[in-house]
N, CA, C and O atoms as a GROMACS GRO file, in nm:
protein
  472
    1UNK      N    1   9.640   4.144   9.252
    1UNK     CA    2   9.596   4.180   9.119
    1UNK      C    3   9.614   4.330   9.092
    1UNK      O    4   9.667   4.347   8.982
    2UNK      N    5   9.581   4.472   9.175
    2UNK     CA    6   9.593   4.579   9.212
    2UNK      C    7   9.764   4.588   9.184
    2UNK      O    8   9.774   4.634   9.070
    3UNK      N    9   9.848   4.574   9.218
    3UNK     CA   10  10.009   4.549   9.251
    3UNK      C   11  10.057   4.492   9.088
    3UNK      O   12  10.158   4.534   9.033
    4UNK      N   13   9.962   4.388   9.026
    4UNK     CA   14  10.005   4.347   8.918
    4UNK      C   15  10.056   4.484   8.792
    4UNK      O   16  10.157   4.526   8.735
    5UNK      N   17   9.886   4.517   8.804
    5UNK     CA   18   9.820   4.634   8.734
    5UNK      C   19   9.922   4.771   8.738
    5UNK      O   20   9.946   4.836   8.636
    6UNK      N   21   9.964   4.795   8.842
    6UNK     CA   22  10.024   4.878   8.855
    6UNK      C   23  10.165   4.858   8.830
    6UNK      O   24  10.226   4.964   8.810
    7UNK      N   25  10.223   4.769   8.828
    7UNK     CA   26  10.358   4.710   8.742
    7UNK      C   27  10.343   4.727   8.595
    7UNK      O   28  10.422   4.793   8.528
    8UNK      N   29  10.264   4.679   8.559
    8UNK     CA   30  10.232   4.710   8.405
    8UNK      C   31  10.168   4.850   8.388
    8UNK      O   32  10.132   4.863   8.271
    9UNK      N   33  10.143   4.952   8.459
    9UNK     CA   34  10.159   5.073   8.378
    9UNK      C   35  10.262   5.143   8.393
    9UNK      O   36  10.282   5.241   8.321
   10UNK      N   37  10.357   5.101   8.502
   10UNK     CA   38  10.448   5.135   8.522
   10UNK      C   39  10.593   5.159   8.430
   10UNK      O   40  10.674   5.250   8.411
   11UNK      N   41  10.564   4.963   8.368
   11UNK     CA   42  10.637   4.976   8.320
   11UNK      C   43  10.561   5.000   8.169
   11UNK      O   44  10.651   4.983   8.087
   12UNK      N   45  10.449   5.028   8.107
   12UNK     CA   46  10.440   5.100   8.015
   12UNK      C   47  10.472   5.205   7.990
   12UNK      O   48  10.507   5.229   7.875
   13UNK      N   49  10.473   5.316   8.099
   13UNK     CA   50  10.539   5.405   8.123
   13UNK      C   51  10.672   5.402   8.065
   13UNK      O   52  10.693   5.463   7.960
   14UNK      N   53  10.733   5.360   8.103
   14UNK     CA   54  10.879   5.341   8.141
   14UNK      C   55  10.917   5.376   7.970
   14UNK      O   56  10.975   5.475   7.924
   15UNK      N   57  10.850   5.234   7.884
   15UNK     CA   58  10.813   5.232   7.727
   15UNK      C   59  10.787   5.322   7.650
   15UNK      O   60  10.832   5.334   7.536
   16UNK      N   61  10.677   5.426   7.731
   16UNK     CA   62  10.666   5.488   7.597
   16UNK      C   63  10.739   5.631   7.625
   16UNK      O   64  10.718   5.724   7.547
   17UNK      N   65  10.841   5.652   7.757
   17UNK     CA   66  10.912   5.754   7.747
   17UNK      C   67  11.036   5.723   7.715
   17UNK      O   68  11.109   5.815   7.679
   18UNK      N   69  11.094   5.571   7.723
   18UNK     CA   70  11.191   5.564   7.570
   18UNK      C   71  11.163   5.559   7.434
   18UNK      O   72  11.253   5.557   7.350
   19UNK      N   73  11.059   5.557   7.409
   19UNK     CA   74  10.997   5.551   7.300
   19UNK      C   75  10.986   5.702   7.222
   19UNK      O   76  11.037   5.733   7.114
   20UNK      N   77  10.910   5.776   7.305
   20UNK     CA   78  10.943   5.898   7.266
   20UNK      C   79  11.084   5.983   7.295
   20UNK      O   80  11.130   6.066   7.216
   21UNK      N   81  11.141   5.949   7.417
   21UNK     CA   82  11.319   5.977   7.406
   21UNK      C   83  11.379   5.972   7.250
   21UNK      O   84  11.413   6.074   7.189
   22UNK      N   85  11.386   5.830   7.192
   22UNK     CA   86  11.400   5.780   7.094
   22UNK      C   87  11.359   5.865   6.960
   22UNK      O   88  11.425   5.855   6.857
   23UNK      N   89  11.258   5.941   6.970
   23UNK     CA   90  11.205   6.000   6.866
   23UNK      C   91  11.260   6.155   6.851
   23UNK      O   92  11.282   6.226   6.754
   24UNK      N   93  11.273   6.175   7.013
   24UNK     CA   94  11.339   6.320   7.038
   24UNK      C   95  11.482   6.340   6.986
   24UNK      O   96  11.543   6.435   6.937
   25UNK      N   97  11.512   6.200   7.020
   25UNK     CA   98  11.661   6.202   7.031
   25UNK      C   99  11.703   6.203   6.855
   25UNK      O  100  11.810   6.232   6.800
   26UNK      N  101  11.584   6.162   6.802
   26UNK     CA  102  11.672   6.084   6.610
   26UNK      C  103  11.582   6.214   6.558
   26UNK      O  104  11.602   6.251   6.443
   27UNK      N  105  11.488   6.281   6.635
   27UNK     CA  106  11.408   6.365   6.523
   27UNK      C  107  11.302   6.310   6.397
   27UNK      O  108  11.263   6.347   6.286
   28UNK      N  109  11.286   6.215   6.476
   28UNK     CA  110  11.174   6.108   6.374
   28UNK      C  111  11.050   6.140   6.313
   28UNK      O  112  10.995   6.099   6.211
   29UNK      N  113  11.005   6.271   6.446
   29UNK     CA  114  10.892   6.306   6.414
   29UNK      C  115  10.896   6.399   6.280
   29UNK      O  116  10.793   6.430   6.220
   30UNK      N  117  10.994   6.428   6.250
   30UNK     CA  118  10.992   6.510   6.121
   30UNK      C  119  10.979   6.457   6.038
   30UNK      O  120  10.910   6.520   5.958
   31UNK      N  121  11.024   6.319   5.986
   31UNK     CA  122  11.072   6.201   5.895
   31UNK      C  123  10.916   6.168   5.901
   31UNK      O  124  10.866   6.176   5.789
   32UNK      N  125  10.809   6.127   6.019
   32UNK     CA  126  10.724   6.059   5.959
   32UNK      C  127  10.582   6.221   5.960
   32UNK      O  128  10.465   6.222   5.921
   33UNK      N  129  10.656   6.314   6.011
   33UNK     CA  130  10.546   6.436   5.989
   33UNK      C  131  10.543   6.401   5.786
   33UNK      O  132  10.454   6.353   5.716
   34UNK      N  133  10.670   6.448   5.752
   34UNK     CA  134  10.699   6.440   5.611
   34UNK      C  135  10.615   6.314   5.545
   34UNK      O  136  10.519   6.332   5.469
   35UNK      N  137  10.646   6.232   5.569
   35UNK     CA  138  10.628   6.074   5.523
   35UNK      C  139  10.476   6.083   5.488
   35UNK      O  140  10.427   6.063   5.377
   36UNK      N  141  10.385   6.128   5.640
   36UNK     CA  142  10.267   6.108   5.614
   36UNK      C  143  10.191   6.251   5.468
   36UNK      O  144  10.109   6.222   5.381
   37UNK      N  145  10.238   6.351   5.485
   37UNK     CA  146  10.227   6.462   5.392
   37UNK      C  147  10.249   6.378   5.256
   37UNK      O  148  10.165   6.354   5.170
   38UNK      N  149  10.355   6.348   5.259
   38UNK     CA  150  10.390   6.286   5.084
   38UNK      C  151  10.297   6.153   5.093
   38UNK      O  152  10.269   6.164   4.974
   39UNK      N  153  10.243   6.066   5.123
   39UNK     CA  154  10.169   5.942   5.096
   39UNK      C  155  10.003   6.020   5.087
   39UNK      O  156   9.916   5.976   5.011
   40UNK      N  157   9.987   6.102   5.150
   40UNK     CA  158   9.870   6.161   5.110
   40UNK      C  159   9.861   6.266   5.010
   40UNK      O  160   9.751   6.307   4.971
   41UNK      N  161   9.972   6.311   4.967
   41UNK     CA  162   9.965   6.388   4.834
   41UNK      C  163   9.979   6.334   4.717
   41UNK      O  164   9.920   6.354   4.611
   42UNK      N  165  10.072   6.256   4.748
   42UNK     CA  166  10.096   6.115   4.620
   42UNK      C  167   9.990   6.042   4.617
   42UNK      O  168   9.975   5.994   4.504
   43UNK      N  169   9.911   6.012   4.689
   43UNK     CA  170   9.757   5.894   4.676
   43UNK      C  171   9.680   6.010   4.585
   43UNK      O  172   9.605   5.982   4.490
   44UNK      N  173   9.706   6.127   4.625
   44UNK     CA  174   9.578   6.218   4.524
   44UNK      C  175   9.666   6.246   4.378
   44UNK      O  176   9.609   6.260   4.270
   45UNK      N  177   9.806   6.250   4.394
   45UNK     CA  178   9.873   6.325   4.279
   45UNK      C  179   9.846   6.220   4.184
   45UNK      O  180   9.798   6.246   4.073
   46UNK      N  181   9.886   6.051   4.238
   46UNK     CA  182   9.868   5.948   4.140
   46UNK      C  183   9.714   5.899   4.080
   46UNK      O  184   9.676   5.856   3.971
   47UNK      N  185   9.649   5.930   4.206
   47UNK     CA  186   9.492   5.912   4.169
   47UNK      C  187   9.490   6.033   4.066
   47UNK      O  188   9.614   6.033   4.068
   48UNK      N  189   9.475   6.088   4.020
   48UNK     CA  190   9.444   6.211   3.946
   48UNK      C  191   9.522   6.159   3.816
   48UNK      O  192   9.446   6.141   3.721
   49UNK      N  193   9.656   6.132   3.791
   49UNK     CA  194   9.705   6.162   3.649
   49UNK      C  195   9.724   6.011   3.606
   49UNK      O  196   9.770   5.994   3.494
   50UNK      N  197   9.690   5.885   3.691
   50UNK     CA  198   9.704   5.796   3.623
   50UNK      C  199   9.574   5.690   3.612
   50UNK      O  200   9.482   5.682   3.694
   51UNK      N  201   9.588   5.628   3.516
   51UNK     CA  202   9.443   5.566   3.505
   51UNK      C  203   9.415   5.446   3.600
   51UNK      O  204   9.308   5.423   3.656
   52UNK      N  205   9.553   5.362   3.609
   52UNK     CA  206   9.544   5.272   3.678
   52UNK      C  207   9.517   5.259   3.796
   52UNK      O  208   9.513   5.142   3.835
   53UNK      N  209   9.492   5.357   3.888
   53UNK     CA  210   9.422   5.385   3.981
   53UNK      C  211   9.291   5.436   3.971
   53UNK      O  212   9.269   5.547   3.924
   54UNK      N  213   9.186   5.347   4.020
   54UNK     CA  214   9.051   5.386   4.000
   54UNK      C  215   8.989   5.440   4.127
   54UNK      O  216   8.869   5.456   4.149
   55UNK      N  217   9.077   5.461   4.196
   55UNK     CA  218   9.025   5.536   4.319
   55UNK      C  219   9.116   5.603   4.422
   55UNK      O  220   9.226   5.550   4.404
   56UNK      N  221   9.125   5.685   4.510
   56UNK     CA  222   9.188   5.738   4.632
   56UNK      C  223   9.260   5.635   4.655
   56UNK      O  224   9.380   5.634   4.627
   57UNK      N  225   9.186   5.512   4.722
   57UNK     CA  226   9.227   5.433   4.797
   57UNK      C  227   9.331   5.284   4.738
   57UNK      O  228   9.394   5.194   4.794
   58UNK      N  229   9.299   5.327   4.576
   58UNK     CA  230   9.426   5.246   4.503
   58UNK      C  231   9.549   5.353   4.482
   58UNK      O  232   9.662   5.304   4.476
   59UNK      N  233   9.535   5.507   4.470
   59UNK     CA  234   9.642   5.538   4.487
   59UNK      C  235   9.706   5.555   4.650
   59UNK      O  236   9.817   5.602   4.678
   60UNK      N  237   9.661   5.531   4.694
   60UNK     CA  238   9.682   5.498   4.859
   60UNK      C  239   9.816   5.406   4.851
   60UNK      O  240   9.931   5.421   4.892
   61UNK      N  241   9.744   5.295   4.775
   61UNK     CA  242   9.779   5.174   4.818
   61UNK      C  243   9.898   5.131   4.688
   61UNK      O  244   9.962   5.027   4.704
   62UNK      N  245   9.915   5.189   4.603
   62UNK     CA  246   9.994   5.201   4.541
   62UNK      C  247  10.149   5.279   4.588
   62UNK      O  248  10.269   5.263   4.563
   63UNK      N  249  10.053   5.379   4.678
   63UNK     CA  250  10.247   5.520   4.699
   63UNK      C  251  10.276   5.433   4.856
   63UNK      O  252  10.369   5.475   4.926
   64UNK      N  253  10.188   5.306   4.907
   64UNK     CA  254  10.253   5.298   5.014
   64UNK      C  255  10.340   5.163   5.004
   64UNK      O  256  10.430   5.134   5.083
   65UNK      N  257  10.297   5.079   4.887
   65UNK     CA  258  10.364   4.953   4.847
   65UNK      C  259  10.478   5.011   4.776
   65UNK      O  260  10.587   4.953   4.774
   66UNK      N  261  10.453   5.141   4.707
   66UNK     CA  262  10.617   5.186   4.663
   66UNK      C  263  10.720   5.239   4.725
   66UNK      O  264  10.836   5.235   4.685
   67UNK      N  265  10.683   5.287   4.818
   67UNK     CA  266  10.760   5.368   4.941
   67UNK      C  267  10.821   5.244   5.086
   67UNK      O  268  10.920   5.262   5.157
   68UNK      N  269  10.729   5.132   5.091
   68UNK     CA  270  10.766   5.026   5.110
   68UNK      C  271  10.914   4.954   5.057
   68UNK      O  272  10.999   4.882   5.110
   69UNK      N  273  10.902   5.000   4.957
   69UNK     CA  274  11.002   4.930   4.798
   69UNK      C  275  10.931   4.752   4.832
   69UNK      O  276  11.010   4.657   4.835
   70UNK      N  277  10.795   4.730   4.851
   70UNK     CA  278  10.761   4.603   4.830
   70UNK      C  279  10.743   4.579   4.678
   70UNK      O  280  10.806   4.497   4.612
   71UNK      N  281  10.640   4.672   4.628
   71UNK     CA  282  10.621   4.681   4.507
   71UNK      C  283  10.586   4.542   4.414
   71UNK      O  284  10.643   4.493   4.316
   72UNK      N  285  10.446   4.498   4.501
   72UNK     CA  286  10.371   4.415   4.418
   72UNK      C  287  10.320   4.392   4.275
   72UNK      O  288  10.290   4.281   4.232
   73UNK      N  289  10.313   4.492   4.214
   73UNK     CA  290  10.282   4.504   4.092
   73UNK      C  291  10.112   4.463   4.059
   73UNK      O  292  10.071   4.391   3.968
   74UNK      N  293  10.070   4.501   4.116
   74UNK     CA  294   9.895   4.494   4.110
   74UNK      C  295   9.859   4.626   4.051
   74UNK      O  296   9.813   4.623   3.938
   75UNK      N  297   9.874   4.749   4.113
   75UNK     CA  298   9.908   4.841   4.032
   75UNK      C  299  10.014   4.970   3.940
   75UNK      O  300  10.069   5.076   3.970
   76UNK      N  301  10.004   4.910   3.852
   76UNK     CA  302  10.107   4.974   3.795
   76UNK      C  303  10.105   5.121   3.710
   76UNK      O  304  10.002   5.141   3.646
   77UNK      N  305  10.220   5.234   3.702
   77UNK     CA  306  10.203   5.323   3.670
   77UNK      C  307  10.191   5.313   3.521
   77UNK      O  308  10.285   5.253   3.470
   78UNK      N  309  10.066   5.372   3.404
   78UNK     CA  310  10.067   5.348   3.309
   78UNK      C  311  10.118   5.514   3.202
   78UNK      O  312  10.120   5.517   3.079
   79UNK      N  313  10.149   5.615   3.279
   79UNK     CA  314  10.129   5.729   3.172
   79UNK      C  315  10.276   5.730   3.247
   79UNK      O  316  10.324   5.652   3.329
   80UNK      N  317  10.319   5.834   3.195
   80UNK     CA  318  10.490   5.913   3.209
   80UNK      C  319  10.460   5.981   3.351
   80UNK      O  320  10.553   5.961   3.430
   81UNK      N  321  10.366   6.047   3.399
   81UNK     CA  322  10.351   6.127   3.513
   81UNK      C  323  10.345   6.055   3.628
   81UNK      O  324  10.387   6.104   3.733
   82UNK      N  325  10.280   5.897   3.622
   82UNK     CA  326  10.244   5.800   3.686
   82UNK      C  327  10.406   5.748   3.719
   82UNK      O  328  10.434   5.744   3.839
   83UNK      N  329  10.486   5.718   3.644
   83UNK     CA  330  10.604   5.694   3.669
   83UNK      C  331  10.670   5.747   3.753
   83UNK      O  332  10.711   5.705   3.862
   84UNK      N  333  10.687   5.911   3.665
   84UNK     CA  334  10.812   6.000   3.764
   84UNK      C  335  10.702   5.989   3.929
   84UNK      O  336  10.781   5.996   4.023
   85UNK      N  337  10.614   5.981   3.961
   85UNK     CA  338  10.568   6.008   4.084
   85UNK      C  339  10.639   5.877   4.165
   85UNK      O  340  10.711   5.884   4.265
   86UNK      N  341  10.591   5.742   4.083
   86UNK     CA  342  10.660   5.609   4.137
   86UNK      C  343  10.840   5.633   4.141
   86UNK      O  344  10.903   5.626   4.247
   87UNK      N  345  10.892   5.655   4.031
   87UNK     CA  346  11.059   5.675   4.060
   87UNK      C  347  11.085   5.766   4.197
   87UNK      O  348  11.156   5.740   4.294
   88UNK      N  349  11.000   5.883   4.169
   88UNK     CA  350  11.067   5.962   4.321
   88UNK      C  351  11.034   5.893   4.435
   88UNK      O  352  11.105   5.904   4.535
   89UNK      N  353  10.885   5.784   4.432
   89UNK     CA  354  10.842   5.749   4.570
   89UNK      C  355  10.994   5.636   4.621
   89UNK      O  356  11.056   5.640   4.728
   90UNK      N  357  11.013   5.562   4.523
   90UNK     CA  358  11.070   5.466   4.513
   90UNK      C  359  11.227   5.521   4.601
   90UNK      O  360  11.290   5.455   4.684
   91UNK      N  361  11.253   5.637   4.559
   91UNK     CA  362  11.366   5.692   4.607
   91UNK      C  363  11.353   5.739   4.756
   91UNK      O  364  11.424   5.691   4.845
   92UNK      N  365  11.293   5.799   4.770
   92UNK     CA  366  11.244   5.877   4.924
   92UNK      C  367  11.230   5.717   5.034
   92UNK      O  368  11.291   5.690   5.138
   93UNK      N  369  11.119   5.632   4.954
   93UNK     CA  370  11.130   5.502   5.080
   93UNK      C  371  11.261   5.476   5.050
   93UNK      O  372  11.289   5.462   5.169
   94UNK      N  373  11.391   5.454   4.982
   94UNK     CA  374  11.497   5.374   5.017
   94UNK      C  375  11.557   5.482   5.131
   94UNK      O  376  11.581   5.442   5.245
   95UNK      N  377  11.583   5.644   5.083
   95UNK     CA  378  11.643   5.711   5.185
   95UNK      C  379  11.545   5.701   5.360
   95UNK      O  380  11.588   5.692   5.475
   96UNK      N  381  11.430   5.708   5.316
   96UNK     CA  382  11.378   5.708   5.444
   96UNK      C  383  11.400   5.563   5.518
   96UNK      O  384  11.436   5.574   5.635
   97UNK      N  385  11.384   5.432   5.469
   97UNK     CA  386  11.426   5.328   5.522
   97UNK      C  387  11.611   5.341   5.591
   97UNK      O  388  11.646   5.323   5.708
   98UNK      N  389  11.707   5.379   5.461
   98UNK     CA  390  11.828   5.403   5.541
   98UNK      C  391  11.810   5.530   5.672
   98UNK      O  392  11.847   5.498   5.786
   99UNK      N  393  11.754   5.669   5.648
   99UNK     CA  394  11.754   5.738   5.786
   99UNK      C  395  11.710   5.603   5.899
   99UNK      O  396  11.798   5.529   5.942
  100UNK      N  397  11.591   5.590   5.931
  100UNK     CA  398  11.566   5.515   6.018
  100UNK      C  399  11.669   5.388   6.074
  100UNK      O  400  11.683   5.355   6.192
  101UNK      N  401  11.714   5.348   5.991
  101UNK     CA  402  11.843   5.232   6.043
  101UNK      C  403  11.934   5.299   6.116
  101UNK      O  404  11.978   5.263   6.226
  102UNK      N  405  11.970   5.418   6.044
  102UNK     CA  406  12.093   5.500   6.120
  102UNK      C  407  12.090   5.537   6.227
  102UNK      O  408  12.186   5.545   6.304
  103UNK      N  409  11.926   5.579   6.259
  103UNK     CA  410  11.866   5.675   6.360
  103UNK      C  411  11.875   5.557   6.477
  103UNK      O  412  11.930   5.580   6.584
  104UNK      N  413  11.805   5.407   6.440
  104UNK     CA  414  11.857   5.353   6.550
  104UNK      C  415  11.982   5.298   6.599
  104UNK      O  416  12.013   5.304   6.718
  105UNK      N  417  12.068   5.236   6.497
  105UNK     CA  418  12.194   5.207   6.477
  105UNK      C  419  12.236   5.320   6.562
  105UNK      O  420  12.206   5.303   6.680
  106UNK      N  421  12.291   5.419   6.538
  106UNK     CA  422  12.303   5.552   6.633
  106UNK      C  423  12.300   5.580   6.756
  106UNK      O  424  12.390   5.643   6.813
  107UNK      N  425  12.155   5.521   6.831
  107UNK     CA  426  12.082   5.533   6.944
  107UNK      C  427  12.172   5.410   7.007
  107UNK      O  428  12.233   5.422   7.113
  108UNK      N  429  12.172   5.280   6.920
  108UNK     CA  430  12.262   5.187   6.992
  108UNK      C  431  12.332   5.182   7.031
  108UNK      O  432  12.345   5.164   7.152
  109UNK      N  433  12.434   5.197   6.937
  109UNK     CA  434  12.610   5.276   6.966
  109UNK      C  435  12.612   5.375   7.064
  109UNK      O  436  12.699   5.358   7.149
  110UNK      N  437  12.528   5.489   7.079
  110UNK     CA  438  12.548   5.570   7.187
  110UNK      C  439  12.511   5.498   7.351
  110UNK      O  440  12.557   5.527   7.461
  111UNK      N  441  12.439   5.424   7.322
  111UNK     CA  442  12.434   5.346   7.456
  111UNK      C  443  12.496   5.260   7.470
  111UNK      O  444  12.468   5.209   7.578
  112UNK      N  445  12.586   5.197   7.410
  112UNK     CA  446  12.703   5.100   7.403
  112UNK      C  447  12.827   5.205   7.486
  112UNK      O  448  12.884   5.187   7.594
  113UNK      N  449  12.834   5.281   7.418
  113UNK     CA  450  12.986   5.358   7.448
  113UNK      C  451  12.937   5.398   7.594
  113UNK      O  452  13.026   5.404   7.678
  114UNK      N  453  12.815   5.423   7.630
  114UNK     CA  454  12.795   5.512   7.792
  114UNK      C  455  12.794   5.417   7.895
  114UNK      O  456  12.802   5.434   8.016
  115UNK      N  457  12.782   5.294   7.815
  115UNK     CA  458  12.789   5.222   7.946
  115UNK      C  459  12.943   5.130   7.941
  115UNK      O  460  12.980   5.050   8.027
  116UNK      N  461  13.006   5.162   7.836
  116UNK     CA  462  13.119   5.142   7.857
  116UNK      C  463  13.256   5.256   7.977
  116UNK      O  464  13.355   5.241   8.049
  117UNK      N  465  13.158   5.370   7.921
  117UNK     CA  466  13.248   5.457   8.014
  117UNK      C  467  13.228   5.472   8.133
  117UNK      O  468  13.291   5.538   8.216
  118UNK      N  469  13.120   5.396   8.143
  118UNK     CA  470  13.049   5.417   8.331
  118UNK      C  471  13.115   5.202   8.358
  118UNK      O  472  13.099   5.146   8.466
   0.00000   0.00000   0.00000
């Protein structure tokens, strides 16, 4: 049981230093340093100028279903300011969804070709 235990942190180990490799390697941490800055400025920017948010936690939940590009439509932007905040969110999640594909797409291919050359 001792022997088990120690296989599994082992190989958690193993996990979360490709894991963070992975992050070193694509620079991710900048993408979601950013990410988290804008979903918490946008939850206050949209809470503040639009009505349809009656709280923090609906503009929360609004800049993260738009940045998603799920975009349920439960709440919707009702003034002009409420918009342009939704159009830019809307834009940033499609680029940030494509970085991240690339970043791993990228990571793949580079380990494809190294173990082709070895």
């Amino acid at each position: 049981s001792t022997l088990f235990n120690i296989e599994n942190f082992v190989l958690n180990q193993k996990n979360i230093k490709i894991f963070t490799d992975f992050i070193k390697e694509t620079h991710l941490d900048k993408l979601l340093t950013f990410l988290v800055i804008l979903v918490v400025s946008s939850s206050i920017a949209f809470f503040i100028v639009d009505e349809s948010a009656n709280s923090f936690i609906d503009g929360l939940w609004y800049v993260i279903v738009t940045l998603s590009t799920v975009g349920y439509g439960d709440i919707v932007p009702t003034t002009t300011n409420g918009r342009i905040i939704g159009f830019v969110l809307i834009i940033i999640g499609i680029l940030s969804f494509s970085i991240l594909t690339g970043a791993i797409s990228s990571i793949y291919t580079k380990r494809i070709e190294e173990q082709n050359k070895n």
